[in-house]
C-alpha positions in Angstrom: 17.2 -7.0 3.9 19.0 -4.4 4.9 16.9 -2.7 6.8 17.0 -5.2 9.5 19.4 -5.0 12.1 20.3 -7.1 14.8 20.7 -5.6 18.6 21.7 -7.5 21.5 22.3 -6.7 25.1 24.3 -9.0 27.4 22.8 -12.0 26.2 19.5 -11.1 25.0 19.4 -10.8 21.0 16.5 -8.9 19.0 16.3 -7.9 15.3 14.5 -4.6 14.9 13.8 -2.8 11.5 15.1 0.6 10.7 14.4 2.4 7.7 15.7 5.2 6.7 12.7 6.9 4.9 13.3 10.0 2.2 10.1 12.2 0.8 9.0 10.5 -2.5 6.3 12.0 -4.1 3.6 14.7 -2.7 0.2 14.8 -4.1 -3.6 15.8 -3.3 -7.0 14.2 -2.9 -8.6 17.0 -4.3 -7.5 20.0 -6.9 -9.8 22.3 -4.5 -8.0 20.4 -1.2 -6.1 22.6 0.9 -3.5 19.4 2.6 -1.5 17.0 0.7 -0.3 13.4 0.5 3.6 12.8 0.7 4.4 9.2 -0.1 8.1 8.3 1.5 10.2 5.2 0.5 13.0 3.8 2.0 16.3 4.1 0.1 17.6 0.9 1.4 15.1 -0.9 0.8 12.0 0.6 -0.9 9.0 0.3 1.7 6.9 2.8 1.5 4.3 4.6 3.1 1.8 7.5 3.1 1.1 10.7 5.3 -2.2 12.3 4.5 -3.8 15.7 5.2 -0.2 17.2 5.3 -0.5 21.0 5.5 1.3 23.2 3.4 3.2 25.1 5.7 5.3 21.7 7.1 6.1 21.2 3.6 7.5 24.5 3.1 9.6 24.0 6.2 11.0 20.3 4.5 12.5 22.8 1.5 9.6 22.0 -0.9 8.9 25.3 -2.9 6.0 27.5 -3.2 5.7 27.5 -6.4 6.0 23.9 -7.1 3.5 23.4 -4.5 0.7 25.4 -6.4 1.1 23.1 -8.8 0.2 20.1 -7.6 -3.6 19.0 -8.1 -4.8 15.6 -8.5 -3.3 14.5 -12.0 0.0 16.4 -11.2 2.3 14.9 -8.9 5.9 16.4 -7.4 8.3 13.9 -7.1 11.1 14.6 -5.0 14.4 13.9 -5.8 15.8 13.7 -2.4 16.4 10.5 -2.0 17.6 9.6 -5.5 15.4 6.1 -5.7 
């Protein structure tokens, strides 16, 4: 994988994982739910994993707009295409 590195210092040697996590896919529990779920993969490698109850306002902030944000419910997803997966 690519994700894993190896590190060493003077004669010590460690492998330690570092992913480099892009925002996949935003979603909600809920169509009456007020946070959100944002799914983020790795575009080395593809792990994923999920931040829940995700308010609105830190999604603004990440460049997500308004608009698309209203639309999401609980059939309609947003993918994002910053990370080009």
């Amino acid at each position: 994988m690519d994700c894993i590195k190896e590190k060493k210092f003077l004669f010590w040697k460690w492998k330690q994982v570092e992913h480099n996590y892009k925002m996949h896919r935003i979603s909600k529990f809920m169509k009456c739910s007020d946070t959100f779920h944002v799914e983020y993969k790795c575009s080395t490698c593809g792990a994923s994993y999920i931040k829940k109850f995700v308010e609105q306002d830190d999604l603004i902030l990440a460049g997500i707009p308004i608009e698309t944000l209203q639309k999401v419910d609980d059939w309609n997803w947003h993918y994002c295409d910053v990370g080009k997966i």
